[in-house]
Every structure is written in C-alpha cells, then in structure tokens.
C-alpha positions as CSV (number, residue, x, y, z in Angstrom):
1,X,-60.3,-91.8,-12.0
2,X,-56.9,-92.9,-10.1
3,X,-55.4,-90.8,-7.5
4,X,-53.2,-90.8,-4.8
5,X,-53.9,-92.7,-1.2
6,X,-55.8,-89.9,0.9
7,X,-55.2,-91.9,4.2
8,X,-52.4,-93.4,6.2
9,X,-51.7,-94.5,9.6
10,X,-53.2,-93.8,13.0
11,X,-49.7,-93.3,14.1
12,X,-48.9,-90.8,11.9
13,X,-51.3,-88.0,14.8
14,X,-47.9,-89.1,16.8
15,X,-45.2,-87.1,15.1
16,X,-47.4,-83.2,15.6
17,X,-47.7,-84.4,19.3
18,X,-45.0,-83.9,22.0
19,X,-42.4,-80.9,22.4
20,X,-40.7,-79.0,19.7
21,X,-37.3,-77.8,19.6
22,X,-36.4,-74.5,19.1
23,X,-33.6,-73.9,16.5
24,X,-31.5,-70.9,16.4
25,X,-30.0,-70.0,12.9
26,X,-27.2,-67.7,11.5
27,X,-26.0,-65.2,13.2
28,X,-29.2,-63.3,14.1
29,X,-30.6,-66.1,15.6
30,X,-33.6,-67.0,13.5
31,X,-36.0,-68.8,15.5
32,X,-37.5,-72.1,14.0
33,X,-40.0,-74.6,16.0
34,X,-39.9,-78.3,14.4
35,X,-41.2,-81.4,16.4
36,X,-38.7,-83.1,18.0
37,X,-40.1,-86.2,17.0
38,X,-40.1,-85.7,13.3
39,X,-36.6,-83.8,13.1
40,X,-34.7,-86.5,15.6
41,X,-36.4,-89.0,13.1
42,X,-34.4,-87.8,10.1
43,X,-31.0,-86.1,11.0
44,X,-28.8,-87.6,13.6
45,X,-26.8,-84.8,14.2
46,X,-30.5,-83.4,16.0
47,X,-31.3,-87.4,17.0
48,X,-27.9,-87.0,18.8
49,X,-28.1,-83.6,20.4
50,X,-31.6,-84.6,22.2
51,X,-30.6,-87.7,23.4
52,X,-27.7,-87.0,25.8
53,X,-27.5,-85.5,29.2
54,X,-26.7,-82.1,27.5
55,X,-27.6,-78.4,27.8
56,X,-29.6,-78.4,24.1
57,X,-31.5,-81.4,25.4
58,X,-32.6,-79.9,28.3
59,X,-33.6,-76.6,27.1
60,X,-34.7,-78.6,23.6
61,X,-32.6,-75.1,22.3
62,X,-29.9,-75.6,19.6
63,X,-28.2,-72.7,18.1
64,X,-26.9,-73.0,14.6
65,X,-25.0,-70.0,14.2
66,X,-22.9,-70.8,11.0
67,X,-25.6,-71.8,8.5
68,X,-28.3,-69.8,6.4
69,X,-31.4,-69.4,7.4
70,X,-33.2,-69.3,4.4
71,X,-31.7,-73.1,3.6
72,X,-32.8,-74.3,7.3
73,X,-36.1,-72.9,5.9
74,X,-36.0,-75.3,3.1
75,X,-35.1,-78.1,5.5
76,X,-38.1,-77.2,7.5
77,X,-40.2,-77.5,5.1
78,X,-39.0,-80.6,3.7
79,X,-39.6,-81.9,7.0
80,X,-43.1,-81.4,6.8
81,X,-44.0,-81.6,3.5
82,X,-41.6,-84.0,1.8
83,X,-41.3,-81.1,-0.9
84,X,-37.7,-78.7,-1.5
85,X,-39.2,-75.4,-2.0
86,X,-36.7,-73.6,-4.3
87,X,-38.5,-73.3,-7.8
88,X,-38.5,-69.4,-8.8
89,X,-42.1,-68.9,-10.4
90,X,-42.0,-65.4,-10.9
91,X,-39.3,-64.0,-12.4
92,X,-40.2,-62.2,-14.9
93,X,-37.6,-59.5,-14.9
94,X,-34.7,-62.3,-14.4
95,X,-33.4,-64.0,-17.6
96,X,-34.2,-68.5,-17.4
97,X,-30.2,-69.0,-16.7
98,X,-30.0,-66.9,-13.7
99,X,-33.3,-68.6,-12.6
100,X,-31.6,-71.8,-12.9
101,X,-28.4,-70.8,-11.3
102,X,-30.6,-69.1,-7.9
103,X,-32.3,-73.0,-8.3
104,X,-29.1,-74.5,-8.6
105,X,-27.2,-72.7,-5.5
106,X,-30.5,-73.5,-3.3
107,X,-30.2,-76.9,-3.9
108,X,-26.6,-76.9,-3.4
109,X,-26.5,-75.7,-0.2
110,X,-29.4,-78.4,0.2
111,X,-27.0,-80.9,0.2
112,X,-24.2,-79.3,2.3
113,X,-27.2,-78.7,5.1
114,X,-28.3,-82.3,5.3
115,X,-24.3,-83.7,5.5
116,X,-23.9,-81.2,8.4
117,X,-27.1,-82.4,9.8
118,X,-26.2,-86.3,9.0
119,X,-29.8,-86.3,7.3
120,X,-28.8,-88.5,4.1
121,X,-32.6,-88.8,2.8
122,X,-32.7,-84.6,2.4
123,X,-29.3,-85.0,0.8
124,X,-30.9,-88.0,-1.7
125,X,-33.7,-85.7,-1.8
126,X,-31.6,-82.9,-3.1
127,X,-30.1,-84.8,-5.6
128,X,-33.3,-85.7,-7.0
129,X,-33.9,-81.8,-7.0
130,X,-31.1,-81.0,-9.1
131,X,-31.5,-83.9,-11.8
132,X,-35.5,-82.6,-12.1
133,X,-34.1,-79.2,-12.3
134,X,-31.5,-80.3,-15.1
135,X,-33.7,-81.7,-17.4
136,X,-36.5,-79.5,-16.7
137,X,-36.6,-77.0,-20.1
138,X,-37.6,-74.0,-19.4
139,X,-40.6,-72.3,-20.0
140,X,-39.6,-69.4,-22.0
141,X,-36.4,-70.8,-24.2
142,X,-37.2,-74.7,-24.0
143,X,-34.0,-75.2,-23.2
144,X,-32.2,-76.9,-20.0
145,X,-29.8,-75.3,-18.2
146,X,-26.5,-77.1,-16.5
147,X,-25.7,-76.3,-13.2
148,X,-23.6,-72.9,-12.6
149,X,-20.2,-71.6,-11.4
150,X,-21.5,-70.5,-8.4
151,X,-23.1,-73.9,-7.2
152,X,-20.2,-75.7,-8.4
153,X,-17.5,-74.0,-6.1
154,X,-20.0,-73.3,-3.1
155,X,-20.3,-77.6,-3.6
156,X,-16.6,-78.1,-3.4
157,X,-16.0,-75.5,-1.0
158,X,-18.3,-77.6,1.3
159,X,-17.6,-80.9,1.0
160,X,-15.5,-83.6,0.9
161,X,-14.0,-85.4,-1.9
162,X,-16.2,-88.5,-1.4
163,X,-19.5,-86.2,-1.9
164,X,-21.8,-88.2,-4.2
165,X,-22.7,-84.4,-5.9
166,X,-19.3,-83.6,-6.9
167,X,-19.7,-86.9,-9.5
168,X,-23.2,-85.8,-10.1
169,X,-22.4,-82.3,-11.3
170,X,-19.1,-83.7,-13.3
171,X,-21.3,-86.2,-14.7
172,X,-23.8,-83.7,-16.3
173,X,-21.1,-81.6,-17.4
174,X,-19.1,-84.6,-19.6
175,X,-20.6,-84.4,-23.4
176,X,-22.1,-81.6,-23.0
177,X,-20.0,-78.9,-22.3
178,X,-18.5,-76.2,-25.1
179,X,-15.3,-73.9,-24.8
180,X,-16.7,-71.5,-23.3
181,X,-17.5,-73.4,-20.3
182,X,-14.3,-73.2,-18.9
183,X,-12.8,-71.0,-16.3
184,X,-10.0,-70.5,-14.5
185,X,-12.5,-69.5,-11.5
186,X,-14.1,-73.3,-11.2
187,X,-12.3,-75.3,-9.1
188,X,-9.2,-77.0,-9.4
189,X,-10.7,-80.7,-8.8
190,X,-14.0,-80.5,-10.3
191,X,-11.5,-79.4,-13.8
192,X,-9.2,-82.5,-13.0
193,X,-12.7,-85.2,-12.6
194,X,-14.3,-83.7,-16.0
195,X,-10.8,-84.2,-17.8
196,X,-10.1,-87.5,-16.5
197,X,-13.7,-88.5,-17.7
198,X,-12.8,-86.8,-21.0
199,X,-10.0,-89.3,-21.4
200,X,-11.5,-92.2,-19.9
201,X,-14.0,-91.6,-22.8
202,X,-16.4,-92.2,-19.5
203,X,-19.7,-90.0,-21.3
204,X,-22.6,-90.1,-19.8
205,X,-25.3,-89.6,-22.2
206,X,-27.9,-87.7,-20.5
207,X,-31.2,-90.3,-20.7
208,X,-28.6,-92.2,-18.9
209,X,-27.8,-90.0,-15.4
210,X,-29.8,-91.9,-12.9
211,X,-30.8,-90.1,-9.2
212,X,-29.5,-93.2,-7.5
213,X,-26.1,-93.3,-8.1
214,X,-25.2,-90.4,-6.5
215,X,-27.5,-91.1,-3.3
216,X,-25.7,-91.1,-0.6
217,X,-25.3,-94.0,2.2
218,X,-25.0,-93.9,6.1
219,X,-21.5,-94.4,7.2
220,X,-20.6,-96.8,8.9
221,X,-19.5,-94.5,11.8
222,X,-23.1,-93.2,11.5
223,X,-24.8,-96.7,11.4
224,X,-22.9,-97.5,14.8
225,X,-24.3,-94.4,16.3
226,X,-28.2,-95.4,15.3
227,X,-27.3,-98.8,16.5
228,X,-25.9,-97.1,19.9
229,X,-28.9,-94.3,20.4
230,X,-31.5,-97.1,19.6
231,X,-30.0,-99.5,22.5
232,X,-29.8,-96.8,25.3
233,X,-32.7,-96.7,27.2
C-alpha cells in the first residue's frame, strides 16, 4: 500500500534549533514564540527586521499591534505545519452559508496577513484555501458556496488594485452570479471588474479556475532585497 514519504532531511533538526522571536499581536499584545529560523525563512518583512542593527533584532521582540491575533494564529500554524486551520467542523447550530462566509473571511485576511508580512507562499497558500473551499459542497446541502460580502470588501479594503485575489474572487463570481447578488454595499471596483468581464464575454467556467493564476510573485523591489540580505555578511 502507497503512502506518503515518512522521512526527510537531517537538516531539517535545524529549523526547531536556535532562538525564537517573540511576536506581540493586536492591541493586547498576544504573545507568540516562532523560530526565527523558520519565520525569517518565509516572510521578509521578519527576514528584514532580524537582520539589521535594530532594536527588534536585538531583543528578537516585534510588536504587531495593528493585526488580529487569531489570523497570526493561523500563520503560525502554517508555519509549522504547512496546513491553514480555518475549516468550521462543528457547527451545528450555524446554517453551511454562514460557515462558508466565517471560512471565507479567515482566509481573506490570510492573504492580507502574508502581503503585510511579504510572505508570498502563505498568500499562494491562501489562494489555494479559497478555491478548495469554493468547490468544496457542503456536507449538509451539497451545494458550494461563493465567497461572501464581507470577505469581498475586507479584500478590497486591504489591498491594492494589483492583488491577484481581487481577479480570483471576480473570476468565481462571472457566470455564476443571479440578481440577487448585487449590492450597493460591495465595492465599487470589484462591481466595475465583474461588469467589464460581463462585457468582455470573459466567463470562466468553473472546471476552468486554476490556483495558479492568481499566485502571487516576488516584486522586483522584494527580489533586490533577498539578493541584498543574502550578500551581507
């Protein structure tokens, strides 16, 4: 019987060794450890902060006091495990679409998380969360649920027009939204991308919505920062 690899490298006992840095979150100051190693590994924003002659580096302290704790959980976690903990298993008392919406929102602010932290695989990963998540029917109604108002304008809200999700969520919308999914409430530019599309006769049949072409790509201002930080000494 097949299964996955149960072994890997030797230097793998590496990245649970050496200090951790303590990350303070929100505005109460929730305190999470993560190797340095591992979390300097993947975000360059942290890669960055540890590498110069600064305070945080020092003290291997940052303080996050703008962002959510509970989605610097999630990151934490990806770290770690390579999984985005955000499916709702017991909800018995909720109906599937606000279960999908609460999944949608969490991945949302996924995304927003790992463009503030310049970590572009948690982003990729998050977009691979929400096209599961789409065409994932749901247990009680079989049916698959598009992403909600809430996630939408959180998404748009928090990023820039370039934003790889901002296509991804237009995308899903195009051929298979009804009346009554308009709102005055959504914004303004996600409304102007789904009617352009509509136009453009641009449909994208669902079989056809592939994760990687909405991954998102290190800049070019963030490739000349690796290449800088990996030449200092």
């Amino acid at each position: 019987m097949a299964q996955s690899a149960v072994r890997s490298p030797k230097d793998d006992l590496q990245r649970l060794r050496g200090p951790t840095v303590k990350i303070m979150v929100g505005a109460s100051k929730k305190p999470f450890h993560v190797h340095e190693s591992i979390i300097c590994t993947s975000s360059l924003f942290f890669k960055m902060a540890m590498s110069g002659p600064w305070k945080e580096s020092e003290e291997h302290t940052i303080e996050l006091p703008e962002d959510d704790p509970i989605t610097f959980a999630v990151y934490s976690h990806w770290l770690y495990y390579a999984k985005i903990p955000v499916i709702v298993e017991d909800a018995a008392n909720e109906k599937p679409s606000q279960v999908s919406a609460q999944e949608y929102n969490d991945l949302a602010k996924a995304y927003v998380l790992g463009d503030k932290l310049l970590d572009v695989k948690f982003q990729n990963y998050a977009i691979d969360a929400i096209i599961e998540r789409r065409f994932t029917p749901d247990a009680k109604t079989g049916k698959c649920y598009l992403p909600n108002r809430q996630s939408i304008n959180y998404t748009y809200d928090n990023t820039t027009e370039s934003a790889t999700i901002r296509k991804l969520f237009v995308d899903m919308y195009v051929g298979n939204m009804t009346p009554g999914w308009l709102s005055r409430e959504l914004p303004k530019d996600f409304l102007f991308l789904l009617l352009r599309a509509v136009i453009e006769k641009t449909f994208v049949l669902s079989e056809n919505i592939k994760a990687s072409d909405y991954y998102v790509h290190s800049s070019t201002e963030e490739k000349g920062l690796k290449r800088k930080l990996e030449a200092d000494p």
